[in-house]
PALORO-592001 format. One line per 5 residues: number of its first residue (from 1); their letters; for each residue x, y, z of N, C-alpha, C, O. Coordinates in steps of 0.1 Angstrom, whole numbers, plus 2048, in hexadecimal, padded with zeros to 3 digits. Each point is the difference from the previous one (the first is absolute). Layout:
BEGIN
NUM	A	X/Y/Z/X/Y/Z/X/Y/Z/X/Y/Z  ... .
REM end
This chain:
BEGIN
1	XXXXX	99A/E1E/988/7F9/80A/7F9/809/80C/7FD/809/801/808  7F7/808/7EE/80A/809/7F7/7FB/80B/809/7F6/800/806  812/80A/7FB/801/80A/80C/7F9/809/7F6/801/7FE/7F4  7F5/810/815/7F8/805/7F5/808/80C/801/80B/802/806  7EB/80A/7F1/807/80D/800/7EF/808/7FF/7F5/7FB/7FE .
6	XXXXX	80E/812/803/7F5/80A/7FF/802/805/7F2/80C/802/7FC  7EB/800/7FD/7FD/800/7F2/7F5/80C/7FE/7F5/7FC/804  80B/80F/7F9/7F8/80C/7FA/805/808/7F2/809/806/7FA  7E8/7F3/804/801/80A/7F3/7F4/80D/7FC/7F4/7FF/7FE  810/80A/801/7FA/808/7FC/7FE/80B/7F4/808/809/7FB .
11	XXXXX	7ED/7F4/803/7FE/810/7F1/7FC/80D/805/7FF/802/80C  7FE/805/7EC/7FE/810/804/7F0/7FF/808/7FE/805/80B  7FA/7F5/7EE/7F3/7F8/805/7FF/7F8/80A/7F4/802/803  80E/7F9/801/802/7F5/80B/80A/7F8/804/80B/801/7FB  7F2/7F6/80D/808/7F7/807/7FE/7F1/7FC/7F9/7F7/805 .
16	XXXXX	80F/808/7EF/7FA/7F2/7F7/805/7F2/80A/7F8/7F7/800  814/809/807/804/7F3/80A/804/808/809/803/80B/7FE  7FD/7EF/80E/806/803/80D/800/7F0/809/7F7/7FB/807  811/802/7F7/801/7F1/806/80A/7FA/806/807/808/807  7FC/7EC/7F9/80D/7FA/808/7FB/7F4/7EC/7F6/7FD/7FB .
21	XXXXX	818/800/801/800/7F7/7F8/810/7F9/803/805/804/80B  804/7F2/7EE/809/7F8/807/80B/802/7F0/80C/7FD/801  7EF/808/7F3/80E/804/7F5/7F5/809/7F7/7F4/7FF/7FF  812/808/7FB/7FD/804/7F1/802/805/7F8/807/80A/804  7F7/7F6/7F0/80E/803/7F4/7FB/808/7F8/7F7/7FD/7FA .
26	XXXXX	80E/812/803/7FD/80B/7FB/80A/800/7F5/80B/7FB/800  7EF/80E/7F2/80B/807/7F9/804/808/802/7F7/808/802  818/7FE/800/806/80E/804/805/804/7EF/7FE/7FA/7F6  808/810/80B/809/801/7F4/80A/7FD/7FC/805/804/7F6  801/7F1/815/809/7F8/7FC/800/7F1/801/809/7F8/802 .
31	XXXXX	7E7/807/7FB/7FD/7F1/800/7F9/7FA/80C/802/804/80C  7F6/7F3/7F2/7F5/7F5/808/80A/7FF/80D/80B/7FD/7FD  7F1/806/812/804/7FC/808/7FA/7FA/809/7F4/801/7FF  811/7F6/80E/7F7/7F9/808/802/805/811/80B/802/806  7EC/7FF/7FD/805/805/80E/7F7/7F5/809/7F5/7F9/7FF .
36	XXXXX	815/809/80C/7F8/7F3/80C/806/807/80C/80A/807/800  7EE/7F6/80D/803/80A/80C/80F/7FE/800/807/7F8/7FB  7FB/814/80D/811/809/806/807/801/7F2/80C/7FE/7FF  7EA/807/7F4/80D/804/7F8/804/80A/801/7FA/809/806  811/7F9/7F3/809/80D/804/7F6/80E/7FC/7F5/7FF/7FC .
41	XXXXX	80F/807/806/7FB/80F/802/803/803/7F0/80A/7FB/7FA  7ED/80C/800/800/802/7EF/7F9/806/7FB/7F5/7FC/802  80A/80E/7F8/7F7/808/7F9/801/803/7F2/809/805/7FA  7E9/7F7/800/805/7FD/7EC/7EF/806/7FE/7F5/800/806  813/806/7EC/7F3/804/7F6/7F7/7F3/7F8/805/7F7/7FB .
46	XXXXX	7EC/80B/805/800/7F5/7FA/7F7/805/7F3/7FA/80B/800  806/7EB/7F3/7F9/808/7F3/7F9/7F8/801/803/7F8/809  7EF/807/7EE/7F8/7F9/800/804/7F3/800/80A/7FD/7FA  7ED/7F9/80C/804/7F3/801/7F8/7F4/80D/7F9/803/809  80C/7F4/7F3/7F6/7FA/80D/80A/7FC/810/80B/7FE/802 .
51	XXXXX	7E6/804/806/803/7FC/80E/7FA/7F3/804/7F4/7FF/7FF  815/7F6/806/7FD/7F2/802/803/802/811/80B/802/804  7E7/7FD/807/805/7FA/80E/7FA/7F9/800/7F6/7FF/7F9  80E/7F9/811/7FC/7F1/804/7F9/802/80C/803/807/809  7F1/7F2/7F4/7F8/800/80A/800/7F5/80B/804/7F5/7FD .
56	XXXXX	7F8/80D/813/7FC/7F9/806/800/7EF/801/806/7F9/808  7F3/803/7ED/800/7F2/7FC/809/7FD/7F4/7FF/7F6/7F9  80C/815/807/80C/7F8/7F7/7FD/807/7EF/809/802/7F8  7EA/801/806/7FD/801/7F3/805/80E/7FB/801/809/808  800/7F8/7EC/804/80E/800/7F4/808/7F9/7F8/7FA/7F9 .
61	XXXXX	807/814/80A/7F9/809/7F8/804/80E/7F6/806/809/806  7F7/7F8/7F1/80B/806/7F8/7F8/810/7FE/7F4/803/803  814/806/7F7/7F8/811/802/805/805/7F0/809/7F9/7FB  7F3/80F/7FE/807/809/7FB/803/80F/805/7F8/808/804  817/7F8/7FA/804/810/809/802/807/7F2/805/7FC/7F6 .
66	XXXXX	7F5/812/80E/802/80C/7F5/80E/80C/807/7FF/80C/802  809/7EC/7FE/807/808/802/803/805/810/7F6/802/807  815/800/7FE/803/802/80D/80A/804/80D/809/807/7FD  7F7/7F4/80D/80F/7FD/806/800/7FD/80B/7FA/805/80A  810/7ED/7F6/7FF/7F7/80A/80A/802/80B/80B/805/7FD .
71	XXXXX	7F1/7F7/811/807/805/80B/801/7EF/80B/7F7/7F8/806  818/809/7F9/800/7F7/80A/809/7FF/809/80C/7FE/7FD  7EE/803/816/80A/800/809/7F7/7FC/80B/7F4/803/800  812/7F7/80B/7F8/7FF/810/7F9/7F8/7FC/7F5/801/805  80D/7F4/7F2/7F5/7F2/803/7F3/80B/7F5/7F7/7FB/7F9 .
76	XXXXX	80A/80D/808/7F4/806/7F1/803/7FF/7F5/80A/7FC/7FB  7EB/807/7FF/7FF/800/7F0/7F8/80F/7FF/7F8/802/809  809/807/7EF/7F7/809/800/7FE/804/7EC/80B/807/7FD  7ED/7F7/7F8/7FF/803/7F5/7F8/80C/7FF/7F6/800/807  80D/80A/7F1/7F7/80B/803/7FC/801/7EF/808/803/7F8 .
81	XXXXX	7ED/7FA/804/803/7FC/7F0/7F5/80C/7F9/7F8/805/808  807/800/7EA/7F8/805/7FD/7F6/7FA/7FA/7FB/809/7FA  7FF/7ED/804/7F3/7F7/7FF/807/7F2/805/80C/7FF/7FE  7EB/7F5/808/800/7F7/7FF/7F2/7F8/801/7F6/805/804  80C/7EA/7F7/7F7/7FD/7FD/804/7F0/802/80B/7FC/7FD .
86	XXXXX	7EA/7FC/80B/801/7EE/7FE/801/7FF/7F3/7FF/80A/7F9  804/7EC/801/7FE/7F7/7F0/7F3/7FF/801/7FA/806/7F7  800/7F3/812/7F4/7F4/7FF/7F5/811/801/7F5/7FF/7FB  810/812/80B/7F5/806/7FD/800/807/7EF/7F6/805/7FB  815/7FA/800/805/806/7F0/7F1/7FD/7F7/7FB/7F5/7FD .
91	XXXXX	7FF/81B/7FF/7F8/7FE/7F4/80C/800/7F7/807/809/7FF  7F9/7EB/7FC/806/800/7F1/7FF/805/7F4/809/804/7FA  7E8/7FD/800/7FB/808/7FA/803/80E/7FF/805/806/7F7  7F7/800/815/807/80F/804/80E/7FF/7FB/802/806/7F5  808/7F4/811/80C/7FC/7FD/804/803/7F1/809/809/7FC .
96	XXXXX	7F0/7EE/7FD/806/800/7F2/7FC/80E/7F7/805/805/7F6  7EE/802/813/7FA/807/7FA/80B/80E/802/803/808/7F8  801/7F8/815/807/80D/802/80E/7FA/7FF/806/805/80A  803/7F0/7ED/809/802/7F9/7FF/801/7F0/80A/802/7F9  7EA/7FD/802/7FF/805/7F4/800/80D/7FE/806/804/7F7 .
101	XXXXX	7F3/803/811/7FE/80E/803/80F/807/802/801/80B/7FA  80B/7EE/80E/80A/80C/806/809/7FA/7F1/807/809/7FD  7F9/7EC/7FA/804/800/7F5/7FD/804/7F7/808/7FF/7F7  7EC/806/806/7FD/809/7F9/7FF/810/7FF/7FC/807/7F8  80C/7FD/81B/805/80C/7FE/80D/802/802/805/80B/805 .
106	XXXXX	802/7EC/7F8/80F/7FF/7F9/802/7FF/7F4/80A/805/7FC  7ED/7F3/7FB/7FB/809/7F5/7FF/809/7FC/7FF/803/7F4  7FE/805/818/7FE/810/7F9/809/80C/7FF/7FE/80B/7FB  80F/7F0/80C/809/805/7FD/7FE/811/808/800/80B/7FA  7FF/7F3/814/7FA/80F/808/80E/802/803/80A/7FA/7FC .
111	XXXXX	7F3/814/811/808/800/806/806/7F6/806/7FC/7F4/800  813/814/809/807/7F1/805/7FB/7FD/80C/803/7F5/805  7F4/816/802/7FC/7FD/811/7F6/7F5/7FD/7FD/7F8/809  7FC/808/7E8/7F2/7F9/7FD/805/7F5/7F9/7F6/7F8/7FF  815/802/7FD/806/7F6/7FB/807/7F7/80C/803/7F4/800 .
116	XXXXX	7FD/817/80A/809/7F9/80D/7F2/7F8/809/801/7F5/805  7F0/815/7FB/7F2/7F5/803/801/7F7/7FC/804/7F6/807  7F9/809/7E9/7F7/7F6/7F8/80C/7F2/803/7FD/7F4/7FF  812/812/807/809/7F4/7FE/7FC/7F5/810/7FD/7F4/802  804/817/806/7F8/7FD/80E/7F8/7F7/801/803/7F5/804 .
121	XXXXX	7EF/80F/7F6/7F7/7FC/7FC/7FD/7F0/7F7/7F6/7F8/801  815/808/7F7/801/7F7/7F9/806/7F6/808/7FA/7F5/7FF  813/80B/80A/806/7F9/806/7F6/7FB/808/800/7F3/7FF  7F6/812/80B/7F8/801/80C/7F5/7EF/7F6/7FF/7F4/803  7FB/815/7F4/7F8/7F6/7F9/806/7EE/7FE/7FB/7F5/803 .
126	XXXXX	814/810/7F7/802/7F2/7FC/803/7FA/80B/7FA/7F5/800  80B/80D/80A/806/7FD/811/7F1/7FA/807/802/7F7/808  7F1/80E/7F4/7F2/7FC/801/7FC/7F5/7FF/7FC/7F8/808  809/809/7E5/7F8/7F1/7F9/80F/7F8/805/7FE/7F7/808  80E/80A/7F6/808/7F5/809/7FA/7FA/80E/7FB/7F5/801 .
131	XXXXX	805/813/80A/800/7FD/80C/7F2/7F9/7FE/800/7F5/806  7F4/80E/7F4/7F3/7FA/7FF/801/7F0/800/7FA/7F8/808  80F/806/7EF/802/7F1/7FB/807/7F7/809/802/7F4/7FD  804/811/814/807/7FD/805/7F5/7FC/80E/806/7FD/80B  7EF/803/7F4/7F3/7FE/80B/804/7F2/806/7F9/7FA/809 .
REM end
């Protein structure tokens, strides 16, 4: 059996995982990585993107991350992220609805703090309807 590690993830709201899982593979900003217990000590920004751990019975379960930063040392995992979400719970609908929405206020040509949202926003959405599809 594959040696485990401690795995927490958390949003400003709650404590979305707190577990023991055995690998799992995050986007950082320099690309999809895989971690499995005693990896090295590392700490990476992550942009929107999905989180795949493996559960218990081998299977994996996949998240969408809104953005974040990943910490890893001492057999932990620690994500501290600003929303996350299973696939299998993604309203999709919502989803498409509020990337129509942050594309249509880049359309509007606002300020840049308000161009730097709607881009947020837009990223967050599409990262949504991706990871949804990944149940």
């Amino acid at each position: 059996m594959a040696a485990s590690f401690s795995l927490s993830v958390v949003t400003p709201e709650k404590i979305f995982f707190d577990g023991e899982t055995t690998q799992i593979i995050v986007r950082t900003t320099d690309g999809d990585i895989g971690i499995l217990a005693n990896h090295t000590s590392l700490v990476a920004d992550l942009p929107s993107g999905p989180l795949k751990v493996k559960q218990e019975d081998g299977s994996w379960r996949t998240a969408a991350i809104s953005t974040g930063l990943l910490k890893v040392g001492g057999n932990k995992v620690s994500i501290l992220a600003n929303a996350v979400e299973w696939a299998d719970e993604i309203d999709i609908e919502w989803a498409k609805r509020s990337e129509e929405d942050a594309r249509r206020r880049l359309q509007e040509k606002k300020d840049k703090h308000e161009l730097d949202l709607a881009e947020l926003k837009l990223m967050r959405a599409l990262n949504r309807i991706s990871v949804s599809s990944m149940k």
